[in-house]
N, C-alpha and C positions, 0 to 999 in steps of 0.2 A: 476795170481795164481803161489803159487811155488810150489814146492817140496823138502822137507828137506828128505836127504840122509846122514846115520850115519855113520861114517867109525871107526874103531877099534883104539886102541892108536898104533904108529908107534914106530920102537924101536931107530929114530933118528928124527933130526927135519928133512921137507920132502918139497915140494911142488909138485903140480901137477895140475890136470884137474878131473872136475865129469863131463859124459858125456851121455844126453839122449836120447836116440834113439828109433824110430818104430821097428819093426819087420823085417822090409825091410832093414833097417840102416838108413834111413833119420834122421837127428838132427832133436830134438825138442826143445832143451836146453843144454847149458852147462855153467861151472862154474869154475874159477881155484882158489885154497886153500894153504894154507899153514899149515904145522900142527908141533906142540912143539914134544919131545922125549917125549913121556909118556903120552900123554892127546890126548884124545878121540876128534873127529872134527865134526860137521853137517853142512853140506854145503848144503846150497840154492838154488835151481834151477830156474830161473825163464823158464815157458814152453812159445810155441811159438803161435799165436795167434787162429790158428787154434784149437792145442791142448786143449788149456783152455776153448776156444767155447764146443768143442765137449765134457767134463767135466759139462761143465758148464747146457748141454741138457741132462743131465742125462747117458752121456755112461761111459763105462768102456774102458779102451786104455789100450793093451799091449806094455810095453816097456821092454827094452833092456837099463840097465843100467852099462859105465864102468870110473873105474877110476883109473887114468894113476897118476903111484907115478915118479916122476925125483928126484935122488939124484946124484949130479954128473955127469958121463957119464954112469950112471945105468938108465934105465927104464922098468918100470912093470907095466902091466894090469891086472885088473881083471875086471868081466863081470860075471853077475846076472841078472836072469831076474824078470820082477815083473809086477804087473796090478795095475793102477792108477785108482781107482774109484771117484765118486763125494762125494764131502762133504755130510755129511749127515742137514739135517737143522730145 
């Protein structure tokens, strides 16, 4: 199971990492991206097996998601938090 994470359009071209985390900070997932000056990115998470199990029995997981832009010798985080529920079927 993934998790598609939207990120804004950047005002240069960028690369980085989307990173997903429990509450505690444990990974569950992460993923690194690259993104064009001006266009919008979604980047794919795949979660870790545990995660997907417990998704998968019907709970709800809060995460902690952040993603780290490198341009150069510049880097920036940001960090949002959110709840992964199960697909509906």
């Amino acid at each position: 199971m993934t998790v598609a994470i939207a990120l804004k359009p950047f005002d240069r071209d960028v690369k980085g990492k989307v990173t997903v985390a429990d509450t505690k900070g444990r990974a569950l997932g992460s993923k690194a991206y690259s993104a064009r000056q001006g266009k919008a990115v979604s980047v794919k998470v795949r979660l870790n097996a545990a995660t997907r199990r417990a998704l998968s029995r019907g709970r709800s997981v809060k995460v902690k998601l952040t993603a780290t832009v490198v341009n150069g010798r510049t880097t920036l985080s940001r960090r949002a938090n959110a709840t992964l529920r199960a697909q509906a079927r």
